[in-house]
N, C-alpha and C positions, 0 to 999 in steps of 0.2 A: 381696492377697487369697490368692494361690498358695501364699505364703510363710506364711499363717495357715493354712489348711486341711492344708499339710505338718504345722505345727507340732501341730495338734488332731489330724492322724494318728498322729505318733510318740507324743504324750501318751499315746492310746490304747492303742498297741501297746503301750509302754512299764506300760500299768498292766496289760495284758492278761497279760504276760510275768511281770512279778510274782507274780499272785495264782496263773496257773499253777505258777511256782517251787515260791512259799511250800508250795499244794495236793502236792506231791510228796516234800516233809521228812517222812519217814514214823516211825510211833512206835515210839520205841525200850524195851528191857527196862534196868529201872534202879529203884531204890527212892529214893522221897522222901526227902530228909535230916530227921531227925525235930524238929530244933528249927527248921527252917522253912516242912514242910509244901507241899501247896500250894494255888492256887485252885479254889473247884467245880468240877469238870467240867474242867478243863484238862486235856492229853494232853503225855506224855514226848515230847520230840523229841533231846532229844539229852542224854547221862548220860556222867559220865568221873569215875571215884575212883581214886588212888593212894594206896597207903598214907602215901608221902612224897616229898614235890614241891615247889617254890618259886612262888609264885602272885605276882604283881603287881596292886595295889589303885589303885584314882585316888584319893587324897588331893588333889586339887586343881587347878584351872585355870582358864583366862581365856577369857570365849566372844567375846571382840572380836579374839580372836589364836588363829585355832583350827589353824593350821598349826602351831603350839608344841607342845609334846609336853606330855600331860598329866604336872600331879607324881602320881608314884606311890610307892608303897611295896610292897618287893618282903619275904615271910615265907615260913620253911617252916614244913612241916607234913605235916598227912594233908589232901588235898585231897579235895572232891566238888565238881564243874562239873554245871549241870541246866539244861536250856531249853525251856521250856515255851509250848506257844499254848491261849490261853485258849478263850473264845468267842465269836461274834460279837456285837456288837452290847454289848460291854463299853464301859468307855473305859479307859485307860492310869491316869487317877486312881485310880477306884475300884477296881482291882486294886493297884497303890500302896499305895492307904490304907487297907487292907486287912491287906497284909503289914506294912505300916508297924506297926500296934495291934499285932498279932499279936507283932512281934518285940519291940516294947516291953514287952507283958504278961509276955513271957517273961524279962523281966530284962534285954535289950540294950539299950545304949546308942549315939544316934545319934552317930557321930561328923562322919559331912561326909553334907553333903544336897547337892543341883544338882535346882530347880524349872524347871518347863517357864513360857517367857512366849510364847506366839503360835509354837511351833515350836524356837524358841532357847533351849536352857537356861540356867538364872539361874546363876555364878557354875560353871560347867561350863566345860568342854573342849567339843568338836565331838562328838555323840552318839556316830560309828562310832569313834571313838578310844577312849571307855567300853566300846561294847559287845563290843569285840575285846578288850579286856584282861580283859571278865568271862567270856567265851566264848570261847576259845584251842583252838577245835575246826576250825577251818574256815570258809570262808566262807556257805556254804548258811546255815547256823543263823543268821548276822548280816544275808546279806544279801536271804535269803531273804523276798518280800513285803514288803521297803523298811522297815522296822519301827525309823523313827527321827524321829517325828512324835508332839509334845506328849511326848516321851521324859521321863524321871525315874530317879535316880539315888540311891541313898543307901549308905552304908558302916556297921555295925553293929559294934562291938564289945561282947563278955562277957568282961570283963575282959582279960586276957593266953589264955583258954583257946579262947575263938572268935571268928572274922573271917566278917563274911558282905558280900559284897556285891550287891545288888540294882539290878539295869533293867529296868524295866517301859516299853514304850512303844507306841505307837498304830502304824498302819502304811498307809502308802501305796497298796498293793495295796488292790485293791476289796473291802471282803468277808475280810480278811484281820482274822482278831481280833487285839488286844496280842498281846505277846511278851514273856513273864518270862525274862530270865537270872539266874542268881544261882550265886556261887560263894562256898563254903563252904572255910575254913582251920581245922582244928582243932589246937592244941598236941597235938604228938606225940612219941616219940622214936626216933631213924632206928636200926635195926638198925643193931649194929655189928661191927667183927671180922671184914668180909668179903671181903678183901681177901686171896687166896689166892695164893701168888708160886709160878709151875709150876717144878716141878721139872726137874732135867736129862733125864728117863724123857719130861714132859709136852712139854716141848720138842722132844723127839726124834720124838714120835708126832703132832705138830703137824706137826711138815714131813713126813710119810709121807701125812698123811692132805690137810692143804690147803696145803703147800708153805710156811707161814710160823706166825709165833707173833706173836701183838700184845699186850704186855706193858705193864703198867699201876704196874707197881713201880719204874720209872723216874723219877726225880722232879727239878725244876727249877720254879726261882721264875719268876713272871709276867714275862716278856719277858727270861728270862735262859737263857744256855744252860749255864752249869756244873751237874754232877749234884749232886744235894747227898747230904747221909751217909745219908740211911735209904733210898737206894738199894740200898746194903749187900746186903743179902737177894737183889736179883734177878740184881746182876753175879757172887754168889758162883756162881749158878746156873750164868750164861751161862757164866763159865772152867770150871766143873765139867766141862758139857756137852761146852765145844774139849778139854779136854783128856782127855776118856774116848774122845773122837772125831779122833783127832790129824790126818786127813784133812780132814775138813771145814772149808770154808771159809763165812764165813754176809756178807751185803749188814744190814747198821744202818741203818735207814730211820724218821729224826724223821717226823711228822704233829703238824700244829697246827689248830685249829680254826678259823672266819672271822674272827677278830677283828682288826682290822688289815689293810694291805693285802697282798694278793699279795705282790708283792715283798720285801717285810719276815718274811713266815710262811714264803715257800721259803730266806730266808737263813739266817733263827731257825730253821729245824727242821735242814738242814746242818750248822748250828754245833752244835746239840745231839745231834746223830750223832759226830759229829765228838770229842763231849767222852766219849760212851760208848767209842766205839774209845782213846783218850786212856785214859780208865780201863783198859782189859783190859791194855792195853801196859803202862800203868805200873805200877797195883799186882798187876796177876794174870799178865806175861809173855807175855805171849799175843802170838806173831811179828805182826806188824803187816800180813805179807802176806796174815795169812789173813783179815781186815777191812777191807770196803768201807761209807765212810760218803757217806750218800746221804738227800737232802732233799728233801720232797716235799711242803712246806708244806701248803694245806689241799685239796690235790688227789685225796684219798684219805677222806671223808668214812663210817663206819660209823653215823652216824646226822642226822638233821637237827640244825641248827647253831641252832634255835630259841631254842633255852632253856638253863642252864647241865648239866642232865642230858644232853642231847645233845654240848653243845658237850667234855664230860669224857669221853666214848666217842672221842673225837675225837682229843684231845690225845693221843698215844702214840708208843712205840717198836715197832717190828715188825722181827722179826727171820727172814732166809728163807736158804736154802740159795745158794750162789755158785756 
């Protein structure tokens, strides 16, 4: 009996905590994406557009095996993410079938569906495995008022030019209306040409100003450390630099990003210091004394390691005064 009236206590707590959470996702400034609109009276909670981004889709999974990773399908594009709470006393269908008509009339075609049975989606992954891949925002938004009850899932394609994908679901919290995620891919094309290699002046005011240069024109193939040829551009700089500065002496310091283990990313970024100093000796003469190569695998992170735009601010060479 102890051991019941615990358990009807935590339930409570547990629902009370919730519906406070969910109550505190407050609304955000953001425009509706116009070919998906949204439900009556629902409120923004959370809004994120890049012009161009890589987004990850569930194409598919097994709901008798939900520790497996759903299949997904990763595209770029111009991304918009939106999350939205309806109003109460809705239910997770009829906001569903709703957006479902809507996207159909506009010309989308459904590509993969995952229907709700008793709580379980039919031919789905585990809901929070979905709604994290459609809402890559944080967890408030996902886990905000339990919102993974009679859940529903569907993926939309417009031909090769838009990707939307939609979760709608009910929510555990008391009093907590559905919960629309939906994230939107549209064919785009990524500015190009931006890729600016600092000159010996830019380098030189780099160390006056924050004692290093993190260079990005260094280039080597996935889990390789020799530099490959269209390095070219940034080592012409770096001898330009030693040799207008016949004093200085600078530390070569590889950064790699999480992939792999420790062990493996402090050796791989060594070896790839190691092959830049290699370069200055051999084809620019550069005294070997004045070059310290130094590995620092992925101990040095300039941005989250999430996604592959993060993980490429990552990957680099920095180069600092000795």
């Amino acid at each position: 009996m102890k051991k019941l009236r615990v358990m009807i206590a935590m339930a409570m707590l547990t629902a009370a905590w919730n519906q406070a959470f969910a109550q505190q996702i407050p609304m955000v400034p953001g425009n509706d994406h116009p070919m998906v609109g949204r439900y009556e009276g629902s409120r923004l909670i959370g809004y994120l557009q890049k012009p161009f981004e890589v987004r990850a889709f569930v194409t598919g999974g097994t709901p008798d095996r939900s520790l497996v990773p759903a299949d997904v399908q990763t595209i770029e594009g111009k991304s918009t993410l939106l999350a939205y709470d309806t109003k109460p006393g809705l239910s997770a269908l009829e906001v569903f079938r709703n957006f479902q008509a809507s996207l159909k009339a506009k010309g989308f075609t459904e590509a993969y569906i995952c229907e709700n049975n008793e709580g379980q989606p039919k031919r789905c992954p585990e809901p929070k495995q979905i709604a994290y891949r459609v809402m890559p925002l944080g967890g408030a938004l996902v886990e905000g008022g339990q919102c993974f009850k009679n859940s529903r899932y569907a993926l939309f394609r417009k031909g090769s030019e838009l990707t939307v994908a939609l979760y709608v679901s009910d929510c555990f919290g008391a009093n907590v209306a559905p919960r629309v995620l939906v994230s939107v891919l549209e064919a785009a094309t990524m500015v190009a040409d931006q890729i600016v290699v600092p000159s010996p002046a830019d380098m030189s005011k780099a160390f006056g100003a924050e004692g290093k240069i993190a260079l990005y024109g260094v280039y080597f193939d996935t889990g390789r450390a020799e530099v490959k040829a269209d390095s070219k551009p940034t080592l012409d700089n770096i001898a330009a630099l030693l040799n207008a500065e016949p004093k200085l002496a600078v530390i070569i310091t590889g950064y790699t990003d999480n992939v792999g283990s420790f062990e493996s990313n402090l050796l791989l970024s060594k070896q790839r210091a190691e092959s830049v100093v290699a370069a200055l000796v051999t084809t620019y003469k550069i005294p070997a004394a004045r070059l310290t190569a130094f590995g620092a695998g992925m101990t040095g992170p300039r941005a989250p390691n999430i996604d592959e735009a993060g993980r490429s601010k990552n990957r680099r060479v920095e180069l600092s005064p000795r």
